[in-house]
PDBQT receptor file of N, H, CA, C and O in Angstrom, charges set to zero:
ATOM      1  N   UNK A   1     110.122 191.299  68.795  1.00  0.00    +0.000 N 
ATOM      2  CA  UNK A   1     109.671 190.782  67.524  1.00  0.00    +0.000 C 
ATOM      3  C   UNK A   1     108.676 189.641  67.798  1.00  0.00    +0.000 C 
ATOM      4  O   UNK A   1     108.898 188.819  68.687  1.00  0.00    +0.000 OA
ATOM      5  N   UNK A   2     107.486 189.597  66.960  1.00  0.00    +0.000 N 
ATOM      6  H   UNK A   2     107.307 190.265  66.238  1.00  0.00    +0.000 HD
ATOM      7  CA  UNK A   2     106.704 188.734  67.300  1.00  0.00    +0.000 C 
ATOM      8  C   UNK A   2     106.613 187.530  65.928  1.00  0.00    +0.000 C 
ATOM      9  O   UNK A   2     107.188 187.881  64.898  1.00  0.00    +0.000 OA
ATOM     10  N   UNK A   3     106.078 186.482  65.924  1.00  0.00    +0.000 N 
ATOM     11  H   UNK A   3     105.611 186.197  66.760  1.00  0.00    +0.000 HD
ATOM     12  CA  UNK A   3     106.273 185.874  64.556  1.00  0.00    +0.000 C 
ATOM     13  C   UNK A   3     104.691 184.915  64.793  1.00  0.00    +0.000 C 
ATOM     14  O   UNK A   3     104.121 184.827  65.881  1.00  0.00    +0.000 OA
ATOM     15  N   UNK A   4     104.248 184.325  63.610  1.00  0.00    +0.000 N 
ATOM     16  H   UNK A   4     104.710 184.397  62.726  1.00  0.00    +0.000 HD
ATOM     17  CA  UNK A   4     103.612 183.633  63.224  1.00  0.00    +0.000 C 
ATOM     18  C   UNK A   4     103.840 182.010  63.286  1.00  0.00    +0.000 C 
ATOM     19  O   UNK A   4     102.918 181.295  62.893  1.00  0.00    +0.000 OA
ATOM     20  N   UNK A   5     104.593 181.640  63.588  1.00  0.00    +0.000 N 
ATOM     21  H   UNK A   5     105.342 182.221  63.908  1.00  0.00    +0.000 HD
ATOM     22  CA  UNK A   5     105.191 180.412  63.150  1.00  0.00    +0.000 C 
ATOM     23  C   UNK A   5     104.408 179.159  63.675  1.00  0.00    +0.000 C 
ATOM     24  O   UNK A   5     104.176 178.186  62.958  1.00  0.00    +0.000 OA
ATOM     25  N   UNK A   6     104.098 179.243  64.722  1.00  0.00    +0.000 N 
ATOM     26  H   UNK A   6     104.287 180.034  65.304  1.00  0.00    +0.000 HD
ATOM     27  CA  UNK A   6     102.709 178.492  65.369  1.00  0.00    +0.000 C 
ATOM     28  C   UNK A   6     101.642 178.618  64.509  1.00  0.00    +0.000 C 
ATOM     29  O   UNK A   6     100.860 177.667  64.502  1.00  0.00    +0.000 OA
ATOM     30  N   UNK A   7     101.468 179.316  63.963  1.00  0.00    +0.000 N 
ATOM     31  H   UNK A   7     102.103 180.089  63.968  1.00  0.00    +0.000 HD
ATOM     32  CA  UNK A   7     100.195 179.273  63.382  1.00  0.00    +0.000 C 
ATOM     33  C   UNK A   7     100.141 178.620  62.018  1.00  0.00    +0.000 C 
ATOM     34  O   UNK A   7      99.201 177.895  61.696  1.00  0.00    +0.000 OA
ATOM     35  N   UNK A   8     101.410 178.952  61.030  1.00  0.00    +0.000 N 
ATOM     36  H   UNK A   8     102.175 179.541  61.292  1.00  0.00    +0.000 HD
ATOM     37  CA  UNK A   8     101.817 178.071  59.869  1.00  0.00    +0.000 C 
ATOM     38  C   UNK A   8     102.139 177.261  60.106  1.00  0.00    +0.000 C 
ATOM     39  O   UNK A   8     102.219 176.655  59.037  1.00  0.00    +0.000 OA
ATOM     40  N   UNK A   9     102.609 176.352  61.212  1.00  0.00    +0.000 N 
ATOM     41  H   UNK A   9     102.544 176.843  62.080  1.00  0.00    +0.000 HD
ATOM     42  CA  UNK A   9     103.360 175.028  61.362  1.00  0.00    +0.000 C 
ATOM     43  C   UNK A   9     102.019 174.503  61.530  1.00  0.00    +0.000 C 
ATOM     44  O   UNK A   9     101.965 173.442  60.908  1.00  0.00    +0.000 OA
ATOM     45  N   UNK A  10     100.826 174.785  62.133  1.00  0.00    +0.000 N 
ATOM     46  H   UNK A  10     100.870 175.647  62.638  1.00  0.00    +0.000 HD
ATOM     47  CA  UNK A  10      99.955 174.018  62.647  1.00  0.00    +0.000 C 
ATOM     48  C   UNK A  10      98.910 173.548  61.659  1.00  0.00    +0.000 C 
ATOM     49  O   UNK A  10      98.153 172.583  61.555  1.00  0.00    +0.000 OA
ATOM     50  N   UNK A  11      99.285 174.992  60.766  1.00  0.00    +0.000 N 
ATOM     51  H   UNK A  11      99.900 175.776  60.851  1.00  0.00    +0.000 HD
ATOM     52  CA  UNK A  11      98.388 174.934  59.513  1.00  0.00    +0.000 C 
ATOM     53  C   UNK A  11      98.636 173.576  58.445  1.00  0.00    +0.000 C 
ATOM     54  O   UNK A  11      97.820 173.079  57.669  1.00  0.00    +0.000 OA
ATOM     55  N   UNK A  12     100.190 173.142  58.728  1.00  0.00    +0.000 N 
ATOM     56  H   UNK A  12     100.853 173.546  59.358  1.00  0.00    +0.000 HD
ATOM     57  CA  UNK A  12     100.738 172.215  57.643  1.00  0.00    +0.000 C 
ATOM     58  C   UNK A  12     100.578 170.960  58.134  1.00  0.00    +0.000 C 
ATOM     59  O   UNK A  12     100.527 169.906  57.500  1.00  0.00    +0.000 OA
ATOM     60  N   UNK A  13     100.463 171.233  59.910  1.00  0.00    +0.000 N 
ATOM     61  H   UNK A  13     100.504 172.089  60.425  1.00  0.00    +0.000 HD
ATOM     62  CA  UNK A  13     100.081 169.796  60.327  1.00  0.00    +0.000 C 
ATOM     63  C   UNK A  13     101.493 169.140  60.960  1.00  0.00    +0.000 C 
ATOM     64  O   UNK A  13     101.491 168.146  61.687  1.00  0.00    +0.000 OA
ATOM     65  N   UNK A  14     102.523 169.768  60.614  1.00  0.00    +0.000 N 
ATOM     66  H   UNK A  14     102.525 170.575  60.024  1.00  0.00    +0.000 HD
ATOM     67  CA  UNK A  14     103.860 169.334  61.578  1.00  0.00    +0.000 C 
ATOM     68  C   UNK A  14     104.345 169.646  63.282  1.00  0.00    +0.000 C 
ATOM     69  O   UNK A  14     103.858 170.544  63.968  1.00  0.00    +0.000 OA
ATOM     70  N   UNK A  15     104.866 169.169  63.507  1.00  0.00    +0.000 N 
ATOM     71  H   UNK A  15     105.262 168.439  62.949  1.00  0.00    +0.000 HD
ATOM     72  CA  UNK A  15     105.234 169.096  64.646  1.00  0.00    +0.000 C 
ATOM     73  C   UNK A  15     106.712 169.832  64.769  1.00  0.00    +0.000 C 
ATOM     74  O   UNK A  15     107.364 169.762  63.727  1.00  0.00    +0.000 OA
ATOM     75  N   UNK A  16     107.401 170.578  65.952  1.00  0.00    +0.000 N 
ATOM     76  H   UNK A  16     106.872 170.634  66.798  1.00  0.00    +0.000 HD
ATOM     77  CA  UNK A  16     107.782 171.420  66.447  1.00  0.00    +0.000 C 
ATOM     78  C   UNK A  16     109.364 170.416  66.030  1.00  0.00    +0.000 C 
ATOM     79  O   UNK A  16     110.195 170.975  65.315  1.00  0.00    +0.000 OA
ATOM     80  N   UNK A  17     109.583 169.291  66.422  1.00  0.00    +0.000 N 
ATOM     81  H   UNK A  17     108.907 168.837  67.003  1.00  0.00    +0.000 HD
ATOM     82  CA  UNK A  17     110.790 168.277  65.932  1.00  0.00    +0.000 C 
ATOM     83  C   UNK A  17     110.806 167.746  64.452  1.00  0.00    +0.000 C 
ATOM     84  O   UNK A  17     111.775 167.103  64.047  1.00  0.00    +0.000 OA
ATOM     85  N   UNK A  18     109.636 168.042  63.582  1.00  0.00    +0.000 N 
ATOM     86  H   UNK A  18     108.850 168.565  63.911  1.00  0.00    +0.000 HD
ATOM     87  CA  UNK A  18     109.344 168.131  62.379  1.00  0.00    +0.000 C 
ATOM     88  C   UNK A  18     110.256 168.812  61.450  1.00  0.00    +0.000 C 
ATOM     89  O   UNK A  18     110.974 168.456  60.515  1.00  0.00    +0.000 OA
ATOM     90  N   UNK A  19     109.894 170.229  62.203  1.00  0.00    +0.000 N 
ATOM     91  H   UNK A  19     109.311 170.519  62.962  1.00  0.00    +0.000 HD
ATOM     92  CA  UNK A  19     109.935 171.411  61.583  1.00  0.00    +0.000 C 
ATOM     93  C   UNK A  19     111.464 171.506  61.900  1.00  0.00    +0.000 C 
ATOM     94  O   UNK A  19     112.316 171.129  61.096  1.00  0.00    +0.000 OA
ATOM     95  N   UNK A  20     111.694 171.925  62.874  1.00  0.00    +0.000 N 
ATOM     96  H   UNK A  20     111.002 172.231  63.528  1.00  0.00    +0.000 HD
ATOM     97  CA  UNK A  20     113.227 171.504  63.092  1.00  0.00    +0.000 C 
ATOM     98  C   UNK A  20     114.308 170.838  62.557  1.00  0.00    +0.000 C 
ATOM     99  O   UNK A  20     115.452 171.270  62.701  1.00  0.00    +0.000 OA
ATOM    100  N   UNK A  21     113.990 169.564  61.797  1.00  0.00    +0.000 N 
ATOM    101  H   UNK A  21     113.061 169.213  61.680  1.00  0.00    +0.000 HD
ATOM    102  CA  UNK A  21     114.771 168.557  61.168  1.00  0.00    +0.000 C 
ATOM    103  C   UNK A  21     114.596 169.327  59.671  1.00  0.00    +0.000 C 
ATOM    104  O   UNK A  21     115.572 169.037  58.978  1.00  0.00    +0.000 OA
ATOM    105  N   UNK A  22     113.555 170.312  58.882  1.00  0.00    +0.000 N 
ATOM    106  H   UNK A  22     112.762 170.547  59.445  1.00  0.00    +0.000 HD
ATOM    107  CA  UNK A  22     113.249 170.173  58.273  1.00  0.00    +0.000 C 
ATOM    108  C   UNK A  22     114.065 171.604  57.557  1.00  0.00    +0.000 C 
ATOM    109  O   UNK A  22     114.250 171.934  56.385  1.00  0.00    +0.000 OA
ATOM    110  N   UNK A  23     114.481 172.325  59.052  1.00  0.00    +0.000 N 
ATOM    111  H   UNK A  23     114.330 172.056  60.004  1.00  0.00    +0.000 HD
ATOM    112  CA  UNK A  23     115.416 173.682  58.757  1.00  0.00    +0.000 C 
ATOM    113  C   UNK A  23     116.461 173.868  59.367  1.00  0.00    +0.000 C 
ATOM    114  O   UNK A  23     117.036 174.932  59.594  1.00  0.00    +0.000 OA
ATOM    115  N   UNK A  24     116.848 172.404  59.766  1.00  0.00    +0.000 N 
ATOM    116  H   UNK A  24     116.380 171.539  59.581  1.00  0.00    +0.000 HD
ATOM    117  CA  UNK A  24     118.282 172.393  60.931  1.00  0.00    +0.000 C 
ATOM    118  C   UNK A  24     118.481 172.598  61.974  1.00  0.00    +0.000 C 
ATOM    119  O   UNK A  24     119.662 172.448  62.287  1.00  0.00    +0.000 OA
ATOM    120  N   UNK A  25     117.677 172.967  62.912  1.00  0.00    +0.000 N 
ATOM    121  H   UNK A  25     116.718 173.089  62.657  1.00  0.00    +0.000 HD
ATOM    122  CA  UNK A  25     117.867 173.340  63.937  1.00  0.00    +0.000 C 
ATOM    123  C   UNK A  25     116.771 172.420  64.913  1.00  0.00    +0.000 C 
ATOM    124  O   UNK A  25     115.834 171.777  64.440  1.00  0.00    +0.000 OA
ATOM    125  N   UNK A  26     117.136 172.517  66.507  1.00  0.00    +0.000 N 
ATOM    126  H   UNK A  26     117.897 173.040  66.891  1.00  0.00    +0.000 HD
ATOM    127  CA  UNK A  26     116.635 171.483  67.108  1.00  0.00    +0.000 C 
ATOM    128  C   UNK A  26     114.972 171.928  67.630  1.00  0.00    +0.000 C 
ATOM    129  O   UNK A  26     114.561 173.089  67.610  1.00  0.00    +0.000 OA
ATOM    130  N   UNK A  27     114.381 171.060  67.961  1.00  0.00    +0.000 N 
ATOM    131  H   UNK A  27     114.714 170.118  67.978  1.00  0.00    +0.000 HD
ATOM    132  CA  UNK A  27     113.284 171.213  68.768  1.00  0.00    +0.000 C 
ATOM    133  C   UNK A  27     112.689 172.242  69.141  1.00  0.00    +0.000 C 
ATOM    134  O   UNK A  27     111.690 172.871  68.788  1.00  0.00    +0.000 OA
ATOM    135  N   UNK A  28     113.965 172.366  70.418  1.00  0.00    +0.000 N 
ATOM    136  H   UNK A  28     114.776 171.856  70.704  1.00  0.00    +0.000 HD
ATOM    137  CA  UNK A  28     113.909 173.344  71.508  1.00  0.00    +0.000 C 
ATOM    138  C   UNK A  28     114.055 175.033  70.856  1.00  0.00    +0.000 C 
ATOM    139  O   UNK A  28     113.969 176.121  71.425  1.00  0.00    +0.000 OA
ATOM    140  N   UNK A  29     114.262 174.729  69.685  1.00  0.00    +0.000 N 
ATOM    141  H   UNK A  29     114.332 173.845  69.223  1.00  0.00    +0.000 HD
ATOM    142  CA  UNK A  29     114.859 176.002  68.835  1.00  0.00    +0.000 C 
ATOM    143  C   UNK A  29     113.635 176.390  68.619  1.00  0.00    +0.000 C 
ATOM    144  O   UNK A  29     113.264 177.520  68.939  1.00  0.00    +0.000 OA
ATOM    145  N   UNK A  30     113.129 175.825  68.254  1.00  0.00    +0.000 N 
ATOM    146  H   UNK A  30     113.431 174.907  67.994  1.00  0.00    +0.000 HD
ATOM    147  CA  UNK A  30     111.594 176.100  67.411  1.00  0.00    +0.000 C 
ATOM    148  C   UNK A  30     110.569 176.476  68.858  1.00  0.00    +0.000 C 
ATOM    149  O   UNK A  30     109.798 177.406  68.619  1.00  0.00    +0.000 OA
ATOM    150  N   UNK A  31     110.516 176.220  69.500  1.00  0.00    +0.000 N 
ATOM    151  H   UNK A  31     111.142 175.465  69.695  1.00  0.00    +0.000 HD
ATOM    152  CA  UNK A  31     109.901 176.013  70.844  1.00  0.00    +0.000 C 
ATOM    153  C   UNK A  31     110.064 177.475  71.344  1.00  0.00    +0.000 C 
ATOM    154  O   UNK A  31     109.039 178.152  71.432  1.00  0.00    +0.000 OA
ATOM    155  N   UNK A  32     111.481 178.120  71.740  1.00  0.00    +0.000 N 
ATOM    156  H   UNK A  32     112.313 177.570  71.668  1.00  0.00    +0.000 HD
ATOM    157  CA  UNK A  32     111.761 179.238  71.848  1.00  0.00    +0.000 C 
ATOM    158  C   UNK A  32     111.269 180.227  70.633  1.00  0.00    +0.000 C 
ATOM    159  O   UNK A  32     110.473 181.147  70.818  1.00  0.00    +0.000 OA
ATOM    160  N   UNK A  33     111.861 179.906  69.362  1.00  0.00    +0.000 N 
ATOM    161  H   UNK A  33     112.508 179.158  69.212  1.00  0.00    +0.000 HD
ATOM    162  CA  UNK A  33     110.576 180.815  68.504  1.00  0.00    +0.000 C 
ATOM    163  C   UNK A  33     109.514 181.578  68.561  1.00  0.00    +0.000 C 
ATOM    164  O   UNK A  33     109.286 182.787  68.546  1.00  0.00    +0.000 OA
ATOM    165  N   UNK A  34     108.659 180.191  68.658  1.00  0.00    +0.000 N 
ATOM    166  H   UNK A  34     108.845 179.209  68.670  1.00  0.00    +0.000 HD
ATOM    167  CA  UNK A  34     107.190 180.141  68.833  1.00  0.00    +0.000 C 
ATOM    168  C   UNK A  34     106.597 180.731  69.988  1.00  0.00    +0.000 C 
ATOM    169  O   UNK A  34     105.404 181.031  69.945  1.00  0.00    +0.000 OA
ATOM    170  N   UNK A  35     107.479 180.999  71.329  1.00  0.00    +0.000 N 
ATOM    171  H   UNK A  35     108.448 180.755  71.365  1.00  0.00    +0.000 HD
ATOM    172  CA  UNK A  35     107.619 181.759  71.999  1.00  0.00    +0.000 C 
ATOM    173  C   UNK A  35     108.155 183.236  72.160  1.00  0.00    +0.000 C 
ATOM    174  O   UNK A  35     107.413 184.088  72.648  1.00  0.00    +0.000 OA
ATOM    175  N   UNK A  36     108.965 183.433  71.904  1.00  0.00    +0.000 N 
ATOM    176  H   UNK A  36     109.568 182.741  71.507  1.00  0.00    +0.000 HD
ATOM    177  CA  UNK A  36     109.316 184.693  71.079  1.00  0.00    +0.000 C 
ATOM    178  C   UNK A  36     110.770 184.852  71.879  1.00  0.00    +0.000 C 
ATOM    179  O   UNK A  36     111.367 185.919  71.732  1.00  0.00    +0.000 OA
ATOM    180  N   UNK A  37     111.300 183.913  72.644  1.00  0.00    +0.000 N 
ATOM    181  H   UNK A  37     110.815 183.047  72.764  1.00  0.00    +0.000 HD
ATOM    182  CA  UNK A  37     112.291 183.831  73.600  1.00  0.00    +0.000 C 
ATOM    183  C   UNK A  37     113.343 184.160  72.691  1.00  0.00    +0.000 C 
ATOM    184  O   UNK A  37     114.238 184.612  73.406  1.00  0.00    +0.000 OA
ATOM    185  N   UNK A  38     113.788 184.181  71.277  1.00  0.00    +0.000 N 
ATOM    186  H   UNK A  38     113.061 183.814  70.697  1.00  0.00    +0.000 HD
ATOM    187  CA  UNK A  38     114.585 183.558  70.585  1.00  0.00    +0.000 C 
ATOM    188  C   UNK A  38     114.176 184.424  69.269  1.00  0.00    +0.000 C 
ATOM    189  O   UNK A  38     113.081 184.621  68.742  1.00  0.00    +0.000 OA
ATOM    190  N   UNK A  39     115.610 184.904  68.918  1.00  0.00    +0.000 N 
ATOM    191  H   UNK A  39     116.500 184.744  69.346  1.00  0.00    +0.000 HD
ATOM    192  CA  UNK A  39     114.719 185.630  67.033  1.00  0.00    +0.000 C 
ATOM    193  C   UNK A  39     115.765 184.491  66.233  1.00  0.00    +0.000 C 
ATOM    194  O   UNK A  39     116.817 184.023  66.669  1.00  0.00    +0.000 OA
ATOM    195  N   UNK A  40     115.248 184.287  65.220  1.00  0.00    +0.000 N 
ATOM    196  H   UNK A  40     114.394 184.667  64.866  1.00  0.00    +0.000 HD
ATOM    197  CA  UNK A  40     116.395 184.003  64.362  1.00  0.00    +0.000 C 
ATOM    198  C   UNK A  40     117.150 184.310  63.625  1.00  0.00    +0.000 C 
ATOM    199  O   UNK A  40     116.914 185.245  62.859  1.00  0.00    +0.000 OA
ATOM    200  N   UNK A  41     118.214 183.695  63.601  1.00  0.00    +0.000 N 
ATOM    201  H   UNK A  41     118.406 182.936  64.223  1.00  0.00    +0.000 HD
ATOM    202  CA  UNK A  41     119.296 184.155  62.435  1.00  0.00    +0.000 C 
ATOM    203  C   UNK A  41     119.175 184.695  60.844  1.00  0.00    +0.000 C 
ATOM    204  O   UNK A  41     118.153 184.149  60.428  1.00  0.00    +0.000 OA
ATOM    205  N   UNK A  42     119.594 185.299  60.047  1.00  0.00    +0.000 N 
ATOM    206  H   UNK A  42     120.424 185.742  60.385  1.00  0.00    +0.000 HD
ATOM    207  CA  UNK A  42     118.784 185.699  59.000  1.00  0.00    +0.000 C 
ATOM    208  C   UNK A  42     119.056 184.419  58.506  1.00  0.00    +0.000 C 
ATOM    209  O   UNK A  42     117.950 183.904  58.343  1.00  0.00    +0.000 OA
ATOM    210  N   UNK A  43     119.919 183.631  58.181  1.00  0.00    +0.000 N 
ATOM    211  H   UNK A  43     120.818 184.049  58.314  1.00  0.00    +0.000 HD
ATOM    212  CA  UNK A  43     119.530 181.988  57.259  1.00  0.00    +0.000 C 
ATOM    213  C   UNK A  43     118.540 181.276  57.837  1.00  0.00    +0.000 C 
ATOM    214  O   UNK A  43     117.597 180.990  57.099  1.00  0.00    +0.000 OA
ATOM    215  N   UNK A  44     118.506 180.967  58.793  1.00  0.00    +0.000 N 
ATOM    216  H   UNK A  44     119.272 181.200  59.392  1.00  0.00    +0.000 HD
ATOM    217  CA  UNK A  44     117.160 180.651  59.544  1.00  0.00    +0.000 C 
ATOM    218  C   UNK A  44     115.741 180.911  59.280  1.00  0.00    +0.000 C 
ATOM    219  O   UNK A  44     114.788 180.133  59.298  1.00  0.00    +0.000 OA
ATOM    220  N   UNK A  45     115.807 182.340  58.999  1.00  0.00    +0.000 N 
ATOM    221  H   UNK A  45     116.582 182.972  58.984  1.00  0.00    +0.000 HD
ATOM    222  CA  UNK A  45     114.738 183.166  58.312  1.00  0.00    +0.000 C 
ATOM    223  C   UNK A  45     114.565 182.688  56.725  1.00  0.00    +0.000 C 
ATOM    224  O   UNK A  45     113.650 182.057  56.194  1.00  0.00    +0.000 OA
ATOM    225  N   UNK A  46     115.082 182.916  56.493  1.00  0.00    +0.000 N 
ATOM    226  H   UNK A  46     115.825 183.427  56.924  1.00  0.00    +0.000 HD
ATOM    227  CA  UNK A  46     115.409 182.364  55.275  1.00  0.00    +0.000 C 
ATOM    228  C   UNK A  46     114.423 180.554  55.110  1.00  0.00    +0.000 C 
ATOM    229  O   UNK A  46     113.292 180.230  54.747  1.00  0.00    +0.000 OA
ATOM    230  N   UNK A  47     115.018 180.193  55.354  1.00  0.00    +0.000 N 
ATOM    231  H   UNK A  47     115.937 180.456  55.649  1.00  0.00    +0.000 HD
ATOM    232  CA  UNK A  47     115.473 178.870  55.525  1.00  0.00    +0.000 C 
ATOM    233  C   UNK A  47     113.285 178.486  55.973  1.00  0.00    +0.000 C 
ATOM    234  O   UNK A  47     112.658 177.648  55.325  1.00  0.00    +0.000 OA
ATOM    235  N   UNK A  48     112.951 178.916  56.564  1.00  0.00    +0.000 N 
ATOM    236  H   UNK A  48     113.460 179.596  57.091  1.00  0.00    +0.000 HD
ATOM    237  CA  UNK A  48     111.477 179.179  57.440  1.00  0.00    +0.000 C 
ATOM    238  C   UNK A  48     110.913 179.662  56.260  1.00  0.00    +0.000 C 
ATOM    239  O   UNK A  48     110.048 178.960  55.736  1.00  0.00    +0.000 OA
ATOM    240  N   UNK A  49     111.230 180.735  55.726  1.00  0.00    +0.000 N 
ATOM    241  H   UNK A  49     111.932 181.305  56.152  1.00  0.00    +0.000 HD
ATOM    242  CA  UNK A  49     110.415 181.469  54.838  1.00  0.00    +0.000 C 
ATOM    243  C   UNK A  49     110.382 180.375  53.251  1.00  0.00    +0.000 C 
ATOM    244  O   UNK A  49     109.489 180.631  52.443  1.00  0.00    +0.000 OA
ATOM    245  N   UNK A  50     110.895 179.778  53.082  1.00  0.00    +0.000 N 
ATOM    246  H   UNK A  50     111.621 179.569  53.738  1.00  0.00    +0.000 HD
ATOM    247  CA  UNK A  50     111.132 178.982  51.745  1.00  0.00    +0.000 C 
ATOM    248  C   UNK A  50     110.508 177.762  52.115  1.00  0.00    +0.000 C 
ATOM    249  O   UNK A  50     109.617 177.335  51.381  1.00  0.00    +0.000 OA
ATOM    250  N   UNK A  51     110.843 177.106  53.176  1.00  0.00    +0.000 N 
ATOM    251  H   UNK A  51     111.567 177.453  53.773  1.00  0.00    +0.000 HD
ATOM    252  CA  UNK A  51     109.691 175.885  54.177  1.00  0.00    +0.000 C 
ATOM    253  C   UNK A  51     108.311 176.249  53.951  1.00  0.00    +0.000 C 
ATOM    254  O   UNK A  51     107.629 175.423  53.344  1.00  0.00    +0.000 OA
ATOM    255  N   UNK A  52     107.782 177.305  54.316  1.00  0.00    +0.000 N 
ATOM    256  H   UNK A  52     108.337 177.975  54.809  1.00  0.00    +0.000 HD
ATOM    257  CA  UNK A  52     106.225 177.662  54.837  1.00  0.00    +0.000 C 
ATOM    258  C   UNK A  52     105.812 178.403  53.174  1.00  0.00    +0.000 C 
ATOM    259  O   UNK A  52     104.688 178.441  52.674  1.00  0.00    +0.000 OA
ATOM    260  N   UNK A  53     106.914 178.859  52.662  1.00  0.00    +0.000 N 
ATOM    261  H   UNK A  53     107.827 178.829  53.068  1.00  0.00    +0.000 HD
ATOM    262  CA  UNK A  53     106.465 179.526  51.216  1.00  0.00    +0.000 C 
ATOM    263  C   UNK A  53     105.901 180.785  51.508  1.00  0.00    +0.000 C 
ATOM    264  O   UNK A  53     104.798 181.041  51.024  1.00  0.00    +0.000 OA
ATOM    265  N   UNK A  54     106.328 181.406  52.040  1.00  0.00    +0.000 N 
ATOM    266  H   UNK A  54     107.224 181.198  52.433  1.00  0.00    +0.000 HD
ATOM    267  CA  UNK A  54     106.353 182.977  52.471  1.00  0.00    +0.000 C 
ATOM    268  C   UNK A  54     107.260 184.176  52.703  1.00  0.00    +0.000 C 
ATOM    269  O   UNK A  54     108.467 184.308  52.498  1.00  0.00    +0.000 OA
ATOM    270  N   UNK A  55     106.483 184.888  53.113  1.00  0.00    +0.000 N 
ATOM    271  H   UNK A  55     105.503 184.781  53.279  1.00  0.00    +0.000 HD
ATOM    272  CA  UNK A  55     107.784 185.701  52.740  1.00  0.00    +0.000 C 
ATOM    273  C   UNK A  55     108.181 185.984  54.362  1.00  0.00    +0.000 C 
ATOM    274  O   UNK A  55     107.337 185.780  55.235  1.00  0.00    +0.000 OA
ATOM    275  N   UNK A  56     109.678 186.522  54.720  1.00  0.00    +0.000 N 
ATOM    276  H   UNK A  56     110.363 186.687  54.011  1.00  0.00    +0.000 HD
ATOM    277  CA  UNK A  56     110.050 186.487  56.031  1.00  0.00    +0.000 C 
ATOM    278  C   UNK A  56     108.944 187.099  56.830  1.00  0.00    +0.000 C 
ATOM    279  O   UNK A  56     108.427 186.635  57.847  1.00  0.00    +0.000 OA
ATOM    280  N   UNK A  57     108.533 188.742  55.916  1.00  0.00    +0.000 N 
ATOM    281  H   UNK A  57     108.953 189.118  55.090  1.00  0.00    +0.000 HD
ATOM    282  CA  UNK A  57     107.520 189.572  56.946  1.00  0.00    +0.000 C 
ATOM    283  C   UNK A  57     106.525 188.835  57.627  1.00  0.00    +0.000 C 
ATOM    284  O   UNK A  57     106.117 189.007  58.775  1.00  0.00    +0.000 OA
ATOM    285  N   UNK A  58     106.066 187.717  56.512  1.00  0.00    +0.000 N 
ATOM    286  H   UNK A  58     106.398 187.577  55.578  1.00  0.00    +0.000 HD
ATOM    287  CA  UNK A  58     104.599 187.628  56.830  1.00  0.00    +0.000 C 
ATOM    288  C   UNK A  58     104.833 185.930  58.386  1.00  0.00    +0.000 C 
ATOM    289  O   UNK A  58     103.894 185.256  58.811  1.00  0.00    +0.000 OA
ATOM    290  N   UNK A  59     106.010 185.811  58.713  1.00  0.00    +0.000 N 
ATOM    291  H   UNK A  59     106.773 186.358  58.368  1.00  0.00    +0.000 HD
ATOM    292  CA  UNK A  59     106.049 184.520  59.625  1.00  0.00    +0.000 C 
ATOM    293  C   UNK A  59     106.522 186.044  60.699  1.00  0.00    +0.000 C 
ATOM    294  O   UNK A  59     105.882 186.383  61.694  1.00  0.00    +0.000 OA
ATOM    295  N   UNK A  60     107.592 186.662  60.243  1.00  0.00    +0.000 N 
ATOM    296  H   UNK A  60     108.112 186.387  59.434  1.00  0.00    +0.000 HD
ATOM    297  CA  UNK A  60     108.172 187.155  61.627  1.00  0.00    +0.000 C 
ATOM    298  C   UNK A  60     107.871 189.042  61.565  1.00  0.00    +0.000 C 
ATOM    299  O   UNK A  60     108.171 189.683  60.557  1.00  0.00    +0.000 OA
ATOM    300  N   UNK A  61     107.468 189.469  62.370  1.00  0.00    +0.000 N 
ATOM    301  H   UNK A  61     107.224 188.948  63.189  1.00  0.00    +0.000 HD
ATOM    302  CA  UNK A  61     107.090 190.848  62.323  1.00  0.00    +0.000 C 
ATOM    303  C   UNK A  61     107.411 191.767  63.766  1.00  0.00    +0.000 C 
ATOM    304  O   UNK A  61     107.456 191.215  64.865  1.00  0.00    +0.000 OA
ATOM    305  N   UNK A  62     107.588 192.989  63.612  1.00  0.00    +0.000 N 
ATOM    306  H   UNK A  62     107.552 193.437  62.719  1.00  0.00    +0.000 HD
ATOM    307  CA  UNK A  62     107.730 193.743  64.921  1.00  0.00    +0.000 C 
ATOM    308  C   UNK A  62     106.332 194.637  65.526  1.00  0.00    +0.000 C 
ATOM    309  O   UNK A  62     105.734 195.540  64.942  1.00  0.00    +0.000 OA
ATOM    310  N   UNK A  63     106.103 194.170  66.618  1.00  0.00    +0.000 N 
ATOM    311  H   UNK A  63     106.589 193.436  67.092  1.00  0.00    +0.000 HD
ATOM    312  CA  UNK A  63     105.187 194.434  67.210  1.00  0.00    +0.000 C 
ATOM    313  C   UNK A  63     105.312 195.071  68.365  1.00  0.00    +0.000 C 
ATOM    314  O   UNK A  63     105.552 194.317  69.308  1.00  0.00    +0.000 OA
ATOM    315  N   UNK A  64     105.195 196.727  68.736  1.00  0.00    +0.000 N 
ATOM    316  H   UNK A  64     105.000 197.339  67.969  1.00  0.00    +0.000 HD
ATOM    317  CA  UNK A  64     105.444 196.738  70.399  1.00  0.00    +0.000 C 
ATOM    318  C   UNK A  64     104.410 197.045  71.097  1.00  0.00    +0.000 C 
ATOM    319  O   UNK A  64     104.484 197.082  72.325  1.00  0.00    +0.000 OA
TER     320      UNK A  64
């Protein structure tokens, strides 16, 4: 699964410990994300998608 999330976080101007505080989860969480090391949980998703004002597809998508 690949996601967007680097690209909307950067767009808003926050930072990776920002964003984190801002959906519960730490730093390093977001870090793995943005990497793709890591999918998230569907509240998580959630939680991202209502932050950035989008819809889940358009931050996180499957790509092979």
């Amino acid at each position: 699964m690949k996601n967007s999330l680097e690209v909307f976080r950067k767009e808003k101007n926050i930072s990776q410990e920002a964003l984190g505080k801002a959906v519960g989860v730490s730093r390093q969480t977001i870090i793995s994300l943005e990497k793709g090391k890591y999918n998230p949980s569907l509240e998580l998703a959630f939680k991202l998608s209502k932050y950035f004002d989008k819809r889940i597809e358009e931050i996180f998508f499957y790509e092979e």
